[in-house]
N, C-alpha and C positions, 0 to 999 in steps of 0.2 A: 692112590696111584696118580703120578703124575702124567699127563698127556699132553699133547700139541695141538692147538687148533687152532690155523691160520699162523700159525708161528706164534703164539702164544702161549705159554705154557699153566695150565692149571691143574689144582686138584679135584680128580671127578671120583664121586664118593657114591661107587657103584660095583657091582663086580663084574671082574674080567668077560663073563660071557655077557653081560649087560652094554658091556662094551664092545664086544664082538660085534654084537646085534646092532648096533650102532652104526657099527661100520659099516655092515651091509645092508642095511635100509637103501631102498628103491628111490631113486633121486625124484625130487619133484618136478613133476610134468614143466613146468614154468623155465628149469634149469636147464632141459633137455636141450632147447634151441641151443648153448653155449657150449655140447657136446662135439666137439671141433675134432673128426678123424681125420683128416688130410684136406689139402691144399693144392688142388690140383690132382695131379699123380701119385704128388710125396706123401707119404702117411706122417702124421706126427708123432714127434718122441712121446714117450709115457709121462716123460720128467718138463714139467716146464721151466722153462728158466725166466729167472726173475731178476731184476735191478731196481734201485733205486736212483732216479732221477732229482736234477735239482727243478726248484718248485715250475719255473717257467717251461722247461721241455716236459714236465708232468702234464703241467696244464694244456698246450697245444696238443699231447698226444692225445691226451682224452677226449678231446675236443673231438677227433676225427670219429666220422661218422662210421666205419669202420674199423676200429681199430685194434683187433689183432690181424688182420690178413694186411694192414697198414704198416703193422710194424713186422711182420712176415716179408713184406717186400722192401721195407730199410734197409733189415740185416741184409738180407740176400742180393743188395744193391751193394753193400759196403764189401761184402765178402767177394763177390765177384770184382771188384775195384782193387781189393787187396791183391787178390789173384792174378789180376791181370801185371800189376807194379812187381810181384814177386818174379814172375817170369819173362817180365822186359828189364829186369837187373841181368 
């Protein structure tokens, strides 16, 4: 059976409820802090979205001491920017 993990794709040579069981295993304690349900008021999608950056904006985003409520207030900086240009055309 082929599977995804992390966007990688492998053979796991187990069976399907072996794999169920997998899935539902209780996250480790240590994980839990990076259990992000919202942002304020907003709740967060289920789905994260992801990109790939080139090396230099990889490296300064990482950098940041915070950074997903870092890059939570980029977009939401750009979006509001775009918004604003949209409706003063």
């Amino acid at each position: 059976m082929r599977i995804s993990y992390l966007g990688v794709y492998t053979n796991f040579m187990g069976t399907e409820s072996q794999l169920r069981e997998m899935a539902t295993r209780k996250k480790a304690e240590h994980l839990k802090e990076h259990d992000f349900k919202s942002v304020g008021d907003n709740p967060l999608d289920k789905v994260p979205v992801s990109v790939r950056l080139p090396t230099h904006l990889a490296e300064y985003v990482r950098s940041q001491p915070n950074r997903n409520q870092w890059l939570i207030a980029a977009i939401a900086k750009q979006v509001e920017e775009e918004k604003q240009s949209r409706t003063a055309s």
